[in-house]
N, C-alpha and C positions, 0 to 999 in steps of 0.2 A: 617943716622938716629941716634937718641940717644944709639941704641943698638948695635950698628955695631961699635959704636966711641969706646967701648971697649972689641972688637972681637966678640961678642954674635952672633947669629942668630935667624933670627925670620921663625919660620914653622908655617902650619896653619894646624888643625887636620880636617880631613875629613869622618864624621859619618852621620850615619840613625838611626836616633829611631826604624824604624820597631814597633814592639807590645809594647814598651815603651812609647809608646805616652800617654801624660795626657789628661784622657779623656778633660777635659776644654780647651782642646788649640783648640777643634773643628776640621772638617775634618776627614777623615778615616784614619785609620791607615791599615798598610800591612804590611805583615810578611810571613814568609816560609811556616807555616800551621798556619790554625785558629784556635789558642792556647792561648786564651788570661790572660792577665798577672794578676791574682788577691791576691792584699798582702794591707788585708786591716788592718793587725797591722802595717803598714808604713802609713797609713792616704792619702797615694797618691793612685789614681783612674786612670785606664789606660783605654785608650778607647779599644774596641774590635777590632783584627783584622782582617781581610779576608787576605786568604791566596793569595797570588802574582803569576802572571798570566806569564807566559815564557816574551810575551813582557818588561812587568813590572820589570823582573829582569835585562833583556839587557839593559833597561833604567837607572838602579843603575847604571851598567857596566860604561856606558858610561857617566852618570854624576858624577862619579868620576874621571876618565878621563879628563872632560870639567872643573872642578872645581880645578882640580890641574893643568893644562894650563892657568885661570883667574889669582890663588896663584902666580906660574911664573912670566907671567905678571906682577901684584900687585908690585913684588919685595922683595916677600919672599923667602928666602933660600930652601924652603923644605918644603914635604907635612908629614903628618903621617894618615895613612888609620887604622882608628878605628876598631878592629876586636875584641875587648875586652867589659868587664862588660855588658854582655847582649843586646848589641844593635845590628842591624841586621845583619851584617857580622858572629858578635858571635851565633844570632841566628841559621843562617844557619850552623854553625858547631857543634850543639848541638845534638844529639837525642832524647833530651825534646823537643825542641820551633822547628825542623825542622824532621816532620814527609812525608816528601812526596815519592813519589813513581816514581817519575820520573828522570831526566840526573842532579837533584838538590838536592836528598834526597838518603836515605839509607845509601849506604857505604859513607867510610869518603875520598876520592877521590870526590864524586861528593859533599860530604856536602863541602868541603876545596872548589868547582868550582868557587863559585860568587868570593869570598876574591881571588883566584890564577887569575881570568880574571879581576878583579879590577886593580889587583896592574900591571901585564901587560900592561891591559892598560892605565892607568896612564904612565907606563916607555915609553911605544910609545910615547903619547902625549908632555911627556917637556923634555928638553935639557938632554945631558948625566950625565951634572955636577949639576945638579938640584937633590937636596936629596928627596929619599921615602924611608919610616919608615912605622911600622907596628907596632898596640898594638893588642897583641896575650896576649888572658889568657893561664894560664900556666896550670887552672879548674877552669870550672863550683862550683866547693866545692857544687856540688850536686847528690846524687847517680843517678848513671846512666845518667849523662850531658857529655858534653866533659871533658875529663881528661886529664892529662900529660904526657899518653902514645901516643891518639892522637894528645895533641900539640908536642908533636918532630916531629911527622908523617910530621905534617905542616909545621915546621920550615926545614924540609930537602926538604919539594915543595917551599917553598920558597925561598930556597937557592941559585940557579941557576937564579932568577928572577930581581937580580938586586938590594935587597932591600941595601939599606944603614946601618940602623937602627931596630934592632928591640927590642921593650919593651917590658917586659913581665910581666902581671898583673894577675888579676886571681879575679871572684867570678860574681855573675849578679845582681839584685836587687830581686831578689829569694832567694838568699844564706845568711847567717847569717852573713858570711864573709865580706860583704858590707858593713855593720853597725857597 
C-alpha cells in the first residue's frame, strides 16, 4: 500500500460512544449508569442513556475482540482501544458517568474491569506480532472524574497485558479542556 511503500503503518482505532451518542444519529444509547451527557453551550444533543446490562458489557468485551481479529485480517498493522475523551471505556473509569454498584463500578479495579478484559481480549484474539495500543486520559479535568493518580493505577494493570502502545490524552466533552 502507499503507506507501507515508506515504512508507515496503518492501525485502526477501536471505540464506543456509550452516553456520547447524538441524540439525531437515532437508536439508544448505553452507558455505565444512566448519566446523561448535557452541554448545551456545545449546541450538540446527546441522546439519553440507560445504563448497561452485565450481558451488554461482555458483548463490548467481545466486540472488541472480534473487531481487532477483522483489522488483522483487513491488513492493518495494529489496533488502538479507545479509553480516552469520554467515550465509554473512559466512561467506565470515571466516578461521574460510572456510578454502579456492582463487579463494574465503585473502586477503580472494577471501574479499570471493562478496558483491562477488552484489551485481554483483544491480545487472545490476533497474532503476537499484531500491535495493541491504548488511549488513556491522563484526567477527566473534572473535579471528582478520573484523575492522574488513577490513570498510573491503570497504566501499571495495564502493564503486564501486553499493550504495545500507549497514548496519553486527557479531558471528555464535559471538561473545558476539550474545547
Amino acid at each position: 500500500s502507499v503507506c507501507r511503500s515508506r515504512g508507515a503503518q496503518v492501525w485502526m482505532q477501536l471505540g464506543h460512544p456509550g452516553r456520547q451518542m447524538l441524540a439525531g444519529m437515532g437508536g439508544s444509547a448505553c452507558a455505565p449508569s444512566a448519566i446523561a451527557l448535557q452541554l448545551p453551550e456545545t449546541g450538540m444533543e446527546f441522546a439519553t442513556p440507560r445504563a448497561m446490562t452485565e450481558a451488554e458489557i461482555c458483548e463490548v468485551v467481545a466486540s472488541f475482540a472480534r473487531s481487532a481479529l477483522l483489522a488483522e485480517r483487513a491488513g492493518f498493522d495494529g489496533v488502538q482501544i479507545d479509553a480516552g475523551h469520554g467515550h465509554l471505556l473512559s466512561q467506565f473509569l470515571s466516578p461521574l458517568s460510572n456510578q454502579r454498584d456492582d463487579a463494574w463500578g465503585g473502586c477503580l479495579t472494577n471501574r479499570a474491569r471493562l478496558l483491562l478484559e477488552s484489551v485481554q481480549a483483544v491480545r487472545r484474539q490476533v497474532r503476537p506480532d499484531f500491535c495493541v495500543s491504548v488511549k488513556l486520559n491522563c484526567s477527566d479535568f473534572i473535579a471528582g472524574g478520573f484523575d492522574s493518580d488513577e490513570a498510573a493505577q491503570v497504566i501499571n494493570m495495564l502493564n503486564p497485558l501486553g499493550v504495545d502502545l500507549l497514548e496519553i490524552t486527557g479531558g471528555t466533552y464535559a471538561s473545558p479542556a476539550m474545547f
